[in-house]
C-alpha positions as CSV (number, residue, x, y, z in Angstrom):
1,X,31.6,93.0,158.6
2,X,28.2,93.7,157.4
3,X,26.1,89.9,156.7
4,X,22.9,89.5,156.2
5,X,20.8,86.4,155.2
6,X,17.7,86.2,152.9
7,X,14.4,84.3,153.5
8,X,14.9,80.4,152.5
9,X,12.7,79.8,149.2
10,X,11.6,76.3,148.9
11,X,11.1,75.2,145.4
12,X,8.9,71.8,143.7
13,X,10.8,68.9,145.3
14,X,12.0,69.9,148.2
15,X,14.6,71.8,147.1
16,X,15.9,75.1,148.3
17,X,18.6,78.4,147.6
18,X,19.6,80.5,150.3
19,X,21.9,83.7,150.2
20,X,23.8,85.5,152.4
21,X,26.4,88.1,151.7
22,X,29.6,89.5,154.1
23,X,30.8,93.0,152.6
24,X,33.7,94.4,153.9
25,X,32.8,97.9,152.2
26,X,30.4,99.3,150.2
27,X,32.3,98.5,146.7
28,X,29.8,95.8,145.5
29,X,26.6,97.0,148.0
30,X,24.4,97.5,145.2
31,X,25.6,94.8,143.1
32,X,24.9,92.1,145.7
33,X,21.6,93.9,146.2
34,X,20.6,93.4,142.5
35,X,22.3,89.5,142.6
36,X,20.5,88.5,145.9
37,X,17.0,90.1,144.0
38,X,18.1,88.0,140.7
39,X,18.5,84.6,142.8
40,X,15.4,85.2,144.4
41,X,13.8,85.1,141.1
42,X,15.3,81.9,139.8
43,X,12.9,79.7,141.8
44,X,10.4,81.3,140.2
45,X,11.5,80.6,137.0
46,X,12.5,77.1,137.0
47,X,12.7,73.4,139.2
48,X,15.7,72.8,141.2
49,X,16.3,69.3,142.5
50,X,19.5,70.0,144.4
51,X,19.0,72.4,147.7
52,X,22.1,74.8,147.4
53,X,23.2,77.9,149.2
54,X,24.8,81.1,147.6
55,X,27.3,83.4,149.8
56,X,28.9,86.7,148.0
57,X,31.6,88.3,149.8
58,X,34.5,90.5,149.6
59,X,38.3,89.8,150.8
60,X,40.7,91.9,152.9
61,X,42.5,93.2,149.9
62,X,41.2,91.7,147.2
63,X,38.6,94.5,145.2
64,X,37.0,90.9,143.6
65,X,33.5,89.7,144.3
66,X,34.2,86.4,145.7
67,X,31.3,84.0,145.7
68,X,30.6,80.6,147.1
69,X,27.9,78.2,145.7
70,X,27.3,74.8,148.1
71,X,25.2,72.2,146.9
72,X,23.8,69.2,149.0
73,X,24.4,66.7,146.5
74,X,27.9,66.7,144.0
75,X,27.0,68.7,141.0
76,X,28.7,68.7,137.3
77,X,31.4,71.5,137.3
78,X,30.9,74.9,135.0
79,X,32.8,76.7,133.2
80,X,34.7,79.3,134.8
81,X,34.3,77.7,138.7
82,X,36.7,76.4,140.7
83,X,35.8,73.3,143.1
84,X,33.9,71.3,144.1
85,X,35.6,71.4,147.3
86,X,34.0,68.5,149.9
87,X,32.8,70.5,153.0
88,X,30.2,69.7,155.9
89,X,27.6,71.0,154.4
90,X,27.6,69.8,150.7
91,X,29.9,70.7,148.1
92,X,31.0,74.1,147.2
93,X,31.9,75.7,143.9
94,X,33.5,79.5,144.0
95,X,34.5,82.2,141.6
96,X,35.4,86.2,141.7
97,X,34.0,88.8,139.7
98,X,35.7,91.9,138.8
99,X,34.5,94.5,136.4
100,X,31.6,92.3,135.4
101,X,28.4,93.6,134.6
102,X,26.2,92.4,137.1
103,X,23.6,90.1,134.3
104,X,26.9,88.2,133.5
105,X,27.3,87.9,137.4
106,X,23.4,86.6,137.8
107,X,23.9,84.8,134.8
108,X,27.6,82.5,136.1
109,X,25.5,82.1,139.2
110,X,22.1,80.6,137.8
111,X,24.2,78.5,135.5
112,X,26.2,77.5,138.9
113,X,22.5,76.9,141.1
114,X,21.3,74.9,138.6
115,X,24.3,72.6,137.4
116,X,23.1,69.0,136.8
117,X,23.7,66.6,139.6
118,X,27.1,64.8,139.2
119,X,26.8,61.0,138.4
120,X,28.4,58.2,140.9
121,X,31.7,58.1,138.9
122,X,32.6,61.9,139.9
123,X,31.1,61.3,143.4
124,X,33.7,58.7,144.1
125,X,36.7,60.4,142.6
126,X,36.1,63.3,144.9
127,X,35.7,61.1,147.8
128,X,39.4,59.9,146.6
């Protein structure tokens, strides 16, 4: 399993996104390549309040780009993301990508790293 883990970029406030990926093959090598460059752009581009951490990775027979976004702090869902899931380190959304074009890929993500905080009514149902 091939991982590798960019630089942390810190953004106003605090706030950070991370990457990593876990490939199995080379199917989606130059996809993630292009994604990991994308995210690295987006703090560039605008604030994020809510430090978050982005992992792309592949299944044992499964040919879909699986991808995980964790958050610190509970954020509103998106469209087209399953979760959040409650783990140690925040909470995570995750969705697969098959024959996507890669700008619809960076584009699901960036709407996922940048999804408003979720107010204290949702933060208490998932704590149900």
């Amino acid at each position: 399993m091939r991982k590798r883990e960019l630089v942390k970029r810190t953004l106003r406030g605090g706030a950070a996104v991370t990457t990593e990926y876990r490939l199995l093959t080379n199917a989606w090598t130059a996809d993630v390549r292009s994604v990991e460059i994308a995210i690295g752009r987006f703090t560039a581009q605008r604030a994020l309040d809510n430090t978050c951490h982005v992992v792309l990775f592949e299944v044992p027979g499964d040919a879909e780009l699986h991808v995980n976004v964790t958050h610190e702090h509970l954020t509103s869902g998106v469209t087209g993301w399953a979760g959040p899931g409650k783990i140690p380190d925040g909470y995570v959304h995750n969705r697969r990508f098959g024959d996507t074009p890669r700008s619809r890929i960076v584009q699901q993500i960036r709407d996922m790293v940048f999804a408003g905080r979720a107010g204290a009514k949702a933060l208490a149902a998932i704590a149900d």
